[in-house]
Each structure stands twice: as C-alpha cells, then as structure tokens.
C-alpha positions, -999 to +999 in steps of 0.1 A: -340-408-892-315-429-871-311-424-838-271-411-847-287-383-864-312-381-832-282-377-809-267-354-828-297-325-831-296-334-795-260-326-791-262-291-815-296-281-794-276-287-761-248-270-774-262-238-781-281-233-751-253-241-731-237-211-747-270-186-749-275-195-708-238-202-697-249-226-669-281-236-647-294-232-614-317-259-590-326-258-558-313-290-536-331-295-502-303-301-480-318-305-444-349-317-427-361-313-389-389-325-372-398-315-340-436-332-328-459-307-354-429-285-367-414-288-397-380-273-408-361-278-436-332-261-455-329-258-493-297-244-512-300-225-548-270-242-562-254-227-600-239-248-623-222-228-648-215-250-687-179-235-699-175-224-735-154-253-745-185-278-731-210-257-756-185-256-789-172-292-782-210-305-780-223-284-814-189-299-831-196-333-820-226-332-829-227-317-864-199-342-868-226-371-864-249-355-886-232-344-913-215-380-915-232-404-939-246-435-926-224-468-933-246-496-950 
C-alpha cells in the first residue's frame, strides 16, 4: 500500500470523527506559583470545536487520493 493511499484512510478516518464528535477538548496548564513548600497552579479546559466543512472537505480529499490510481 503507498503511503498516498495511507494518507488518505487517514484523511476519511479523521474526517468522520470530526463529524461524529464535532470538536475536542484538552486541558492547558496555564499558571504555576511557588511559594517555599506550596505549590499552585492553574489549568484551563479549553474546546476546540472541527466545523462541518473541515469533516466533509477531509473525507473528500481523501477518498479523492484513494480512489485515484497510482501513476507508474
């Protein structure tokens, strides 16, 4: 299998979840303290949310690459 055709399962697989889960979330540590033995520290829950386009374009683009035959 070439890696085209690897790239492009990649693209369909990222594709669809991007449209089953509509986005992500992490958390992002954001501030650290010390103070002597005391520790403190902030951490944000940040969303990133994958538009519809992002999701179709991706599954297009990538059954596009493996649906296209391989030039010798």
């Amino acid at each position: 299998m070439s890696s085209v055709k690897i790239v492009g399962f990649a693209l369909i697989a990222a594709g669809i979840l991007g449209l089953v889960y509509g986005g992500f979330s992490y958390t992002r540590e954001t501030h650290e303290t010390k103070l002597g033995p005391l520790e403190l520290s902030l951490k944000d829950q940040e969303t990133v949310n994958v538009p519809i386009w992002a999701g179709v374009g991706a599954i297009v683009v990538g059954g596009i690459l493996v649906l296209v035959p391989k030039k010798s």
